[in-house]
mmCIF file of the N, C-alpha and C atoms, coordinates in Angstrom:
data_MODEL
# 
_entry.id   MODEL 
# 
loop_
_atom_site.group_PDB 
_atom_site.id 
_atom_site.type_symbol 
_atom_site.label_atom_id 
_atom_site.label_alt_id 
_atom_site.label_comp_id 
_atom_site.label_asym_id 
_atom_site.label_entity_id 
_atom_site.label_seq_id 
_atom_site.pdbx_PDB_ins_code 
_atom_site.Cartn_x 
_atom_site.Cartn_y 
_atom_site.Cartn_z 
_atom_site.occupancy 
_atom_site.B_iso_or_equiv 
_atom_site.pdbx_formal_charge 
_atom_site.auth_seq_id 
_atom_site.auth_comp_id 
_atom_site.auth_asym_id 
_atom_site.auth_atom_id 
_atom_site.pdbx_PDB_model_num 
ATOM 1   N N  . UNK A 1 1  ? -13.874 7.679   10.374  1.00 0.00 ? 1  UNK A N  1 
ATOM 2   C CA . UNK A 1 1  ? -12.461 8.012   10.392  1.00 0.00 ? 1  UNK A CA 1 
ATOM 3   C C  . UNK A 1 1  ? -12.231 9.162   9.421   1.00 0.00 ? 1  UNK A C  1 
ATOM 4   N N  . UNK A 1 2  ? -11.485 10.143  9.592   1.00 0.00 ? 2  UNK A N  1 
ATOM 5   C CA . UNK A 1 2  ? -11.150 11.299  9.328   1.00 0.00 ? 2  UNK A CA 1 
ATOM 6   C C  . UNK A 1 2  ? -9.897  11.082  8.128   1.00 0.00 ? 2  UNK A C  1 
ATOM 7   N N  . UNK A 1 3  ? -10.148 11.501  6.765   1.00 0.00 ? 3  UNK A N  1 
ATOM 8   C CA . UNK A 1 3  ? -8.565  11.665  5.787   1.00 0.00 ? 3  UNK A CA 1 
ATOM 9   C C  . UNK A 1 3  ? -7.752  11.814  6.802   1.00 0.00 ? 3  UNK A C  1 
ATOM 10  N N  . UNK A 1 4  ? -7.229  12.733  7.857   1.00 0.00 ? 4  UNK A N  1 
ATOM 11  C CA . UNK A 1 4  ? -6.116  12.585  7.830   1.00 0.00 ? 4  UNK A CA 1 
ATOM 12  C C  . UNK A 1 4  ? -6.145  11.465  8.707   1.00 0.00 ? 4  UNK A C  1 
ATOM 13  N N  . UNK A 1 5  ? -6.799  10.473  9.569   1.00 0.00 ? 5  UNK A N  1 
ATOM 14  C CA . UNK A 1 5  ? -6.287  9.548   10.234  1.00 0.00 ? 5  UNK A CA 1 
ATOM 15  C C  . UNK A 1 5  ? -6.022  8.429   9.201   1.00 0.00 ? 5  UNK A C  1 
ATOM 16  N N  . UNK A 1 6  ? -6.879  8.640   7.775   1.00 0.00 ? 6  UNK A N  1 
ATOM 17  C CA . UNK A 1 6  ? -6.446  7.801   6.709   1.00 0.00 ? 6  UNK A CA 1 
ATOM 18  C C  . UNK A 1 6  ? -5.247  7.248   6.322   1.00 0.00 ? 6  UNK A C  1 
ATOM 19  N N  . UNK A 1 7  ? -4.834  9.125   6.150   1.00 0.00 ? 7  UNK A N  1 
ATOM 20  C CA . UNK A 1 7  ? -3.674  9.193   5.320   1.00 0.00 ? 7  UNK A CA 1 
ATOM 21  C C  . UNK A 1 7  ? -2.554  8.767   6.060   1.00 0.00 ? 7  UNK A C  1 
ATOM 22  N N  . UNK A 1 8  ? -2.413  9.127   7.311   1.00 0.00 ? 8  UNK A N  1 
ATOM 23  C CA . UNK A 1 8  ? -0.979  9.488   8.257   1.00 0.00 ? 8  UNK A CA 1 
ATOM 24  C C  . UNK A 1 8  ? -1.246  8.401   9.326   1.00 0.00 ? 8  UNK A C  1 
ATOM 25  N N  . UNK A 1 9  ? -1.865  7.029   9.018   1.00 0.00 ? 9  UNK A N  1 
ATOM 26  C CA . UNK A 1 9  ? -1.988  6.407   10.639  1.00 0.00 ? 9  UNK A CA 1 
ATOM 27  C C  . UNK A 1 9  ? -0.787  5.501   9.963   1.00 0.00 ? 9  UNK A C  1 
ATOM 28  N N  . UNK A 1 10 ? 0.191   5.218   11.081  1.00 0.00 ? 10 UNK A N  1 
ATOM 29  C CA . UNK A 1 10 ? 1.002   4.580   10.641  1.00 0.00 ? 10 UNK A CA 1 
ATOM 30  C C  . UNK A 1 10 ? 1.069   2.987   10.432  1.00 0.00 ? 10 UNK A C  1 
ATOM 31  N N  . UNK A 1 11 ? 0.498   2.270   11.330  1.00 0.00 ? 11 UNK A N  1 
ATOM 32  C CA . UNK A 1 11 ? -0.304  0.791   11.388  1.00 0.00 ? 11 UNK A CA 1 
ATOM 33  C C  . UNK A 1 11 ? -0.543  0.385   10.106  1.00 0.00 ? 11 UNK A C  1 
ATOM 34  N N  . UNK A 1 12 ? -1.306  1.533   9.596   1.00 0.00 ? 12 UNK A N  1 
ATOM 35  C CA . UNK A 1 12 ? -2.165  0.737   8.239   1.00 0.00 ? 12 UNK A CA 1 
ATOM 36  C C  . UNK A 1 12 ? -1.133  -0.104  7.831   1.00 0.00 ? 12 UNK A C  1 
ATOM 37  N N  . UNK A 1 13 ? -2.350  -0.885  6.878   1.00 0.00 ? 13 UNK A N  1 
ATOM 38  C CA . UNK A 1 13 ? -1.518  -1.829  5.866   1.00 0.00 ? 13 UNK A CA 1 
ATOM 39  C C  . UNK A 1 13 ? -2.479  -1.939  4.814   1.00 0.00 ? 13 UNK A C  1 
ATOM 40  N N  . UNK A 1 14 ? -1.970  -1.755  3.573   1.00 0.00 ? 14 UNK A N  1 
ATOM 41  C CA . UNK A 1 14 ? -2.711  -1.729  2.122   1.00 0.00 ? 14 UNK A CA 1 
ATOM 42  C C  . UNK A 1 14 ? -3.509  -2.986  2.272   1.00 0.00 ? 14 UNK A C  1 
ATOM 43  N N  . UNK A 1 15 ? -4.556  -2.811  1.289   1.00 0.00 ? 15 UNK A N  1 
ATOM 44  C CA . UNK A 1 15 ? -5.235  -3.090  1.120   1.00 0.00 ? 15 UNK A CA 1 
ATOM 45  C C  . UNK A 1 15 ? -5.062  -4.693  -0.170  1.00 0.00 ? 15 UNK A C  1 
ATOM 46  N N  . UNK A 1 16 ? -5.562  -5.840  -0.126  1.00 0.00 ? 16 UNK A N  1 
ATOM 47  C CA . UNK A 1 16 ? -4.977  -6.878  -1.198  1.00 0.00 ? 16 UNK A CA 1 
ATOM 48  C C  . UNK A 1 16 ? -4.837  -6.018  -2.694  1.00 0.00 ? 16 UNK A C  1 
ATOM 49  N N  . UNK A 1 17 ? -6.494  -5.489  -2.467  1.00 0.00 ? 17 UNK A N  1 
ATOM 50  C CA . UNK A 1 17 ? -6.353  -4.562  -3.854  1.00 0.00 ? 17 UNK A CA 1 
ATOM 51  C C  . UNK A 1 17 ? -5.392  -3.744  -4.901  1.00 0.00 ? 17 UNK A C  1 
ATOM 52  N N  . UNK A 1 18 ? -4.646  -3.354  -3.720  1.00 0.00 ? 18 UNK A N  1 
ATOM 53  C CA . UNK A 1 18 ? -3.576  -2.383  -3.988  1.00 0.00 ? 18 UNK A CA 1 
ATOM 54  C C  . UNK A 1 18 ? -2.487  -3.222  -4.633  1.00 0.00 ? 18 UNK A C  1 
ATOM 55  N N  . UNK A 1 19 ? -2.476  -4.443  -4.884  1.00 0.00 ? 19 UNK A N  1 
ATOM 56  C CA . UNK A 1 19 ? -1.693  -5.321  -5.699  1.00 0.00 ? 19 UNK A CA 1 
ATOM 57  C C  . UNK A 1 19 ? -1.775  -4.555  -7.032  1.00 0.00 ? 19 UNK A C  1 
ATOM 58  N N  . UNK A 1 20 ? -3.139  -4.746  -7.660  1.00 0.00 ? 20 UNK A N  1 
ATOM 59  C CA . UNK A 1 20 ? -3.595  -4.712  -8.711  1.00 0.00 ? 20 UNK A CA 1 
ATOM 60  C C  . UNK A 1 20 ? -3.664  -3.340  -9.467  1.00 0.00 ? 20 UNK A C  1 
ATOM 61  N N  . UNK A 1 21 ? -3.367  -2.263  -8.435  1.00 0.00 ? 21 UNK A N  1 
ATOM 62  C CA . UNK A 1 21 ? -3.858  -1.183  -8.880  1.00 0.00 ? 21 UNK A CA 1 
ATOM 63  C C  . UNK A 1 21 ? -2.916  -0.373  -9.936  1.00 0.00 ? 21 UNK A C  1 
ATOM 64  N N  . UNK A 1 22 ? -3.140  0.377   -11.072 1.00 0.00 ? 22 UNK A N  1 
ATOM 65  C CA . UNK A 1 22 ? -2.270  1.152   -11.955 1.00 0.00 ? 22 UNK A CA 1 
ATOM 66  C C  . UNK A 1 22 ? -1.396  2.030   -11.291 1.00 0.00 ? 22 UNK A C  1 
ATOM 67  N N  . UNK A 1 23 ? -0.569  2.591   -11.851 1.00 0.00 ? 23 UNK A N  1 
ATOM 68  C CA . UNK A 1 23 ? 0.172   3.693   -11.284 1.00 0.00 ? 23 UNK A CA 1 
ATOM 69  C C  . UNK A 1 23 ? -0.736  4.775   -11.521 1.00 0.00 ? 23 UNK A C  1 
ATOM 70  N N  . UNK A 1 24 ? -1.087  5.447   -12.044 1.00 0.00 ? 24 UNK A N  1 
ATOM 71  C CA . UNK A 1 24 ? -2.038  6.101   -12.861 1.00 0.00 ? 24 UNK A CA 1 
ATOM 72  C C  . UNK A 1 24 ? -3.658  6.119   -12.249 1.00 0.00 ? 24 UNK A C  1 
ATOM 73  N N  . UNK A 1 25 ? -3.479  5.302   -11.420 1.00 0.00 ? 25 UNK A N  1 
ATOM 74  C CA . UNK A 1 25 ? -4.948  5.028   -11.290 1.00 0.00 ? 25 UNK A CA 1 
ATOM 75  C C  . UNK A 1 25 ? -4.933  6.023   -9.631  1.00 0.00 ? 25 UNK A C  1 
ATOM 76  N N  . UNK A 1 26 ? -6.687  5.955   -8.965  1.00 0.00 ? 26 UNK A N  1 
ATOM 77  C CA . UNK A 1 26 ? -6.282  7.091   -7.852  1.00 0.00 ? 26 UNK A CA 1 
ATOM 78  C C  . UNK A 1 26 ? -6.228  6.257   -6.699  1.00 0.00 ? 26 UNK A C  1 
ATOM 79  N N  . UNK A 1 27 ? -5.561  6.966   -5.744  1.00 0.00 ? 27 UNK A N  1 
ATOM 80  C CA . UNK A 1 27 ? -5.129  5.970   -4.366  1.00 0.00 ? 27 UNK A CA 1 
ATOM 81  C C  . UNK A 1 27 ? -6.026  5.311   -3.822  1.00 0.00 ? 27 UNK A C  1 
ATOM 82  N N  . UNK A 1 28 ? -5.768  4.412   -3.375  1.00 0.00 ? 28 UNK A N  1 
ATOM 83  C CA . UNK A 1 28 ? -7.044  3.591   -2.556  1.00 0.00 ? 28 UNK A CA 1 
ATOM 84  C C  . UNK A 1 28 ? -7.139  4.257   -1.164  1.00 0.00 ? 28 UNK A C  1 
ATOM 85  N N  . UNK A 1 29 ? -6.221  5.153   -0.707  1.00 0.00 ? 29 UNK A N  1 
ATOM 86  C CA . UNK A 1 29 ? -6.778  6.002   0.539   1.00 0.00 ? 29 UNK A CA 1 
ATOM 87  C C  . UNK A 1 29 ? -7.919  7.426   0.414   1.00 0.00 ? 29 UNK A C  1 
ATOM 88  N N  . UNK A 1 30 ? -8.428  7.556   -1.010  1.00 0.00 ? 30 UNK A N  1 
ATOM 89  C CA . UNK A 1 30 ? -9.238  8.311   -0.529  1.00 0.00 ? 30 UNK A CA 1 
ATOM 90  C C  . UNK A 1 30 ? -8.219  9.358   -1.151  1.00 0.00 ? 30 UNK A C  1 
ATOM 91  N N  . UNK A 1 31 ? -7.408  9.874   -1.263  1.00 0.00 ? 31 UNK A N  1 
ATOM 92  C CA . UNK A 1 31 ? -6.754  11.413  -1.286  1.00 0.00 ? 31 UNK A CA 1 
ATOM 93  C C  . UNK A 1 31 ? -7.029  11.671  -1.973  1.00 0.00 ? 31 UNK A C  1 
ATOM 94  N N  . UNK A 1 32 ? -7.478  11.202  -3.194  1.00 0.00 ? 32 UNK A N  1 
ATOM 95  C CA . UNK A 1 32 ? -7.494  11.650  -4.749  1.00 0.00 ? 32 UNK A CA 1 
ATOM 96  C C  . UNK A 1 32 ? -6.426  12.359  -5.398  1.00 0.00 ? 32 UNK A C  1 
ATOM 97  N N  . UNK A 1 33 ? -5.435  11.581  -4.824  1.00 0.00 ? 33 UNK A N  1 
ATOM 98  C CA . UNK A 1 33 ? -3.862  11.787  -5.848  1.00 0.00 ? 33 UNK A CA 1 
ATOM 99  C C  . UNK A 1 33 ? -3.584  9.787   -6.668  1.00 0.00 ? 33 UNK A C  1 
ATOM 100 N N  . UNK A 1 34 ? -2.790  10.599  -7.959  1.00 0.00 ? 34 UNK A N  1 
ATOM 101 C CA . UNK A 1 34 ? -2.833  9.445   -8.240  1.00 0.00 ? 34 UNK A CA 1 
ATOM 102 C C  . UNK A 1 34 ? -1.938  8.427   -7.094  1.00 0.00 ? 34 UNK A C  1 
ATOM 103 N N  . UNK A 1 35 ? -1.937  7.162   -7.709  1.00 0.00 ? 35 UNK A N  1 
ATOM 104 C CA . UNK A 1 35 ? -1.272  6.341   -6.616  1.00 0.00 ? 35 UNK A CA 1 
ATOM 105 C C  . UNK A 1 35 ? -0.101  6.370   -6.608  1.00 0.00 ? 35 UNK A C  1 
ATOM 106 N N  . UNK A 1 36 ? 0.556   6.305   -7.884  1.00 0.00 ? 36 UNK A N  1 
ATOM 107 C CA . UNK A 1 36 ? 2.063   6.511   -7.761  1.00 0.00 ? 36 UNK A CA 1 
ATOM 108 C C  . UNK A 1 36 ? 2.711   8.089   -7.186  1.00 0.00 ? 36 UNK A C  1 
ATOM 109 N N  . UNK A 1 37 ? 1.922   8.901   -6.723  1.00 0.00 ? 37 UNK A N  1 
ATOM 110 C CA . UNK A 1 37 ? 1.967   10.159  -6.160  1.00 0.00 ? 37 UNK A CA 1 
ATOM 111 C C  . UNK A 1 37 ? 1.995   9.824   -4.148  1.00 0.00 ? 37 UNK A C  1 
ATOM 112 N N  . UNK A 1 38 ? 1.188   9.085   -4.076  1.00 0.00 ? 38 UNK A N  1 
ATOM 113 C CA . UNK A 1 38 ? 0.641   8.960   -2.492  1.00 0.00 ? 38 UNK A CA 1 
ATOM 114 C C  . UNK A 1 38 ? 1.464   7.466   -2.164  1.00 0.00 ? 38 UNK A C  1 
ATOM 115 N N  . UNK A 1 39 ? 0.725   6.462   -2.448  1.00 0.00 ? 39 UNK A N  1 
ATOM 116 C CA . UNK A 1 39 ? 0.990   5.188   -1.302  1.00 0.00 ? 39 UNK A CA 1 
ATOM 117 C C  . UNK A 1 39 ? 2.069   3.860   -2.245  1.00 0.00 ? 39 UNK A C  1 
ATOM 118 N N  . UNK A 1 40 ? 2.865   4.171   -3.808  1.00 0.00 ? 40 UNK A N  1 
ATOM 119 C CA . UNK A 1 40 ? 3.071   3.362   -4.649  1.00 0.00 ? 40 UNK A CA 1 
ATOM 120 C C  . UNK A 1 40 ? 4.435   2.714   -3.728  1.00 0.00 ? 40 UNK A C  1 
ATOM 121 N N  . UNK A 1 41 ? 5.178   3.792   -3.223  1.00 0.00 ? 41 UNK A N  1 
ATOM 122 C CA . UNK A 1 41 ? 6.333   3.023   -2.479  1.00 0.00 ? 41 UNK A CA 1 
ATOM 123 C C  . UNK A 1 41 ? 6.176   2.553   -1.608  1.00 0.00 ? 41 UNK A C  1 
ATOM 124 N N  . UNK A 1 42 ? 5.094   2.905   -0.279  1.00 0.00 ? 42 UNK A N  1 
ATOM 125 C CA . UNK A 1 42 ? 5.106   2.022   0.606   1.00 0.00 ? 42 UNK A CA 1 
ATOM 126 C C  . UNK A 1 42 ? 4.365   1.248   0.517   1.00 0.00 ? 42 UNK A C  1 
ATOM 127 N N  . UNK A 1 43 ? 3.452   0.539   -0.673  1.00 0.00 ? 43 UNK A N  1 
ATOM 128 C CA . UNK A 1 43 ? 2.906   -0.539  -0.946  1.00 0.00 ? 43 UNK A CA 1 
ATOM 129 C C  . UNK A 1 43 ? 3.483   -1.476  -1.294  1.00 0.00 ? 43 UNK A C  1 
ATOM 130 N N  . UNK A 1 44 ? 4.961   -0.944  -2.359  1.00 0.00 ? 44 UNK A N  1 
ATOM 131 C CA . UNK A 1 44 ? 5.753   -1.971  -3.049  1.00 0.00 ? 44 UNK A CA 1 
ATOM 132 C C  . UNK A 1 44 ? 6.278   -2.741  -2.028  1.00 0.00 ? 44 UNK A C  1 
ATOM 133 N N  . UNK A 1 45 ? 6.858   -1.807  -1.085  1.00 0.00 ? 45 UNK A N  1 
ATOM 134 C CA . UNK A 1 45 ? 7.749   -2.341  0.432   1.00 0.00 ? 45 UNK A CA 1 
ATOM 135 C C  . UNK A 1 45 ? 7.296   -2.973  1.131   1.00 0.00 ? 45 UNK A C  1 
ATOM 136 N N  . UNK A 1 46 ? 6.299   -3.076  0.833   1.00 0.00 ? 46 UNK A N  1 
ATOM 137 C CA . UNK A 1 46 ? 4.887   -3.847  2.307   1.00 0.00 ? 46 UNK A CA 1 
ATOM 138 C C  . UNK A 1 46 ? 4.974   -5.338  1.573   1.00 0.00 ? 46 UNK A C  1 
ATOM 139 N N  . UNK A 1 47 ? 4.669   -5.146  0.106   1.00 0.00 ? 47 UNK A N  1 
ATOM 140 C CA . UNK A 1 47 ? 4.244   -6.315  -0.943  1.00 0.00 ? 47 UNK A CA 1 
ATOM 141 C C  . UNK A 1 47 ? 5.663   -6.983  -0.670  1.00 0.00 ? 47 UNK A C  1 
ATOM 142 N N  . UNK A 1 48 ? 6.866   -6.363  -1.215  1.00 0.00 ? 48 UNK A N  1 
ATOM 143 C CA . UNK A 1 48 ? 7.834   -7.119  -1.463  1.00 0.00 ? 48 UNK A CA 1 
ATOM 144 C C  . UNK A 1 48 ? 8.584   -7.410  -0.218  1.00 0.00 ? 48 UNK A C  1 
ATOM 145 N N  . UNK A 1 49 ? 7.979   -7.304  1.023   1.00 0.00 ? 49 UNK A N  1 
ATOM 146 C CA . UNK A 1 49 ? 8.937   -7.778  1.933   1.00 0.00 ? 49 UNK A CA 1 
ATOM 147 C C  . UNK A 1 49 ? 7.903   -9.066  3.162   1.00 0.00 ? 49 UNK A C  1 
ATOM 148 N N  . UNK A 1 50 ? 6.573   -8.716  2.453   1.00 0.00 ? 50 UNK A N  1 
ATOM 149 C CA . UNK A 1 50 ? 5.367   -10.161 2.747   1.00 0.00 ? 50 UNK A CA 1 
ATOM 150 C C  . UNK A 1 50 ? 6.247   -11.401 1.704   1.00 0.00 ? 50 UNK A C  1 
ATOM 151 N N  . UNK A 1 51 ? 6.414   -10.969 0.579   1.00 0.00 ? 51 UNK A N  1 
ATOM 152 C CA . UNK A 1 51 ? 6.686   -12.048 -0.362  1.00 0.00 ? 51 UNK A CA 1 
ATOM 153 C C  . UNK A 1 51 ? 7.943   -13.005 -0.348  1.00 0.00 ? 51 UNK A C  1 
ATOM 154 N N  . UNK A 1 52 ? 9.066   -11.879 -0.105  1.00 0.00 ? 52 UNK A N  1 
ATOM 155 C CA . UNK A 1 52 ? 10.125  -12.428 0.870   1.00 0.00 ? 52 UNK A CA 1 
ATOM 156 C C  . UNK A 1 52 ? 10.521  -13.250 1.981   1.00 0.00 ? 52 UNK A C  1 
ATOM 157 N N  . UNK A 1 53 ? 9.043   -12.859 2.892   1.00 0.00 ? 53 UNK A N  1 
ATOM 158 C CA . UNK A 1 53 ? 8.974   -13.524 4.293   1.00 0.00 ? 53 UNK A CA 1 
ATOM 159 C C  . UNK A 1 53 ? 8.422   -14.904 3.816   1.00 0.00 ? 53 UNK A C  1 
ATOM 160 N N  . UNK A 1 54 ? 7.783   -15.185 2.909   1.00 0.00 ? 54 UNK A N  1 
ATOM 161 C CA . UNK A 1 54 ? 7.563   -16.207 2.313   1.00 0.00 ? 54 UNK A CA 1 
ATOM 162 C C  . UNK A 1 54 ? 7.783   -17.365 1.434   1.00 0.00 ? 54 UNK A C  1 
ATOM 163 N N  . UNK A 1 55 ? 8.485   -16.929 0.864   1.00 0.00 ? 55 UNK A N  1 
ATOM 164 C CA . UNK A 1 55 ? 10.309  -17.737 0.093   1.00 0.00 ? 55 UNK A CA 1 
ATOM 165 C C  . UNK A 1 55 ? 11.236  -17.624 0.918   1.00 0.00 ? 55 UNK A C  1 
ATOM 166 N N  . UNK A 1 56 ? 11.372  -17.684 2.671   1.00 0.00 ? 56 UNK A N  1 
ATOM 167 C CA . UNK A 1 56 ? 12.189  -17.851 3.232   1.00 0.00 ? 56 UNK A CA 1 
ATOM 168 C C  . UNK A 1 56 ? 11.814  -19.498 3.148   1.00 0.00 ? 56 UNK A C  1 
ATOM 169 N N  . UNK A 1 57 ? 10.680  -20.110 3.416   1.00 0.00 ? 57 UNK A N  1 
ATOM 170 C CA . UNK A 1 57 ? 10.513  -21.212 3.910   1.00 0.00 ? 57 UNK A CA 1 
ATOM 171 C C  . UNK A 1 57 ? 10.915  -22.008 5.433   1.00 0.00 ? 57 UNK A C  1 
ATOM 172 N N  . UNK A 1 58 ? 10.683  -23.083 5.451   1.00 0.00 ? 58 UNK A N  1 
ATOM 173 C CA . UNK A 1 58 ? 10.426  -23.332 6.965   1.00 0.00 ? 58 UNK A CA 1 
ATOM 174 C C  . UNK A 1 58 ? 11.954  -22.988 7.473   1.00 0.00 ? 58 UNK A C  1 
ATOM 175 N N  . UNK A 1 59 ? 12.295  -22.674 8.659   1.00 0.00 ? 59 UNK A N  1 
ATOM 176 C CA . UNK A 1 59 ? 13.781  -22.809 9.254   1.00 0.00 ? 59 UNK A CA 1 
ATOM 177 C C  . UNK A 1 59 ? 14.360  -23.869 9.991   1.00 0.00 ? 59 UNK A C  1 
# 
């Protein structure tokens, strides 16, 4: 797979890792920008709306 199908496929979904990772630290896609530069917001959004779906509890 090719950076840009890395960078720009829209499907993806981070990686568990990407929990853990610094702001500061470099993206887990490979770009070699830091993370809070490349993937920090749409990781937060991914994280915090799994976590949500999950403190809904049963219906």
């Amino acid at each position: 797979m090719g950076i840009w199908q890395k960078l720009f496929s829209g499907g993806k979904t981070p990686p568990e890792s990407a929990r853990d990772l610094s702001r500061n630290a470099p993206c887990w896609c490979g770009s070699e920008k830091k993370y809070k530069q490349c993937h920090f917001a749409a990781d937060k959004a991914h994280f915090t709306a799994r976590q949500n779906e999950a403190c809904k509890g049963p219906t």
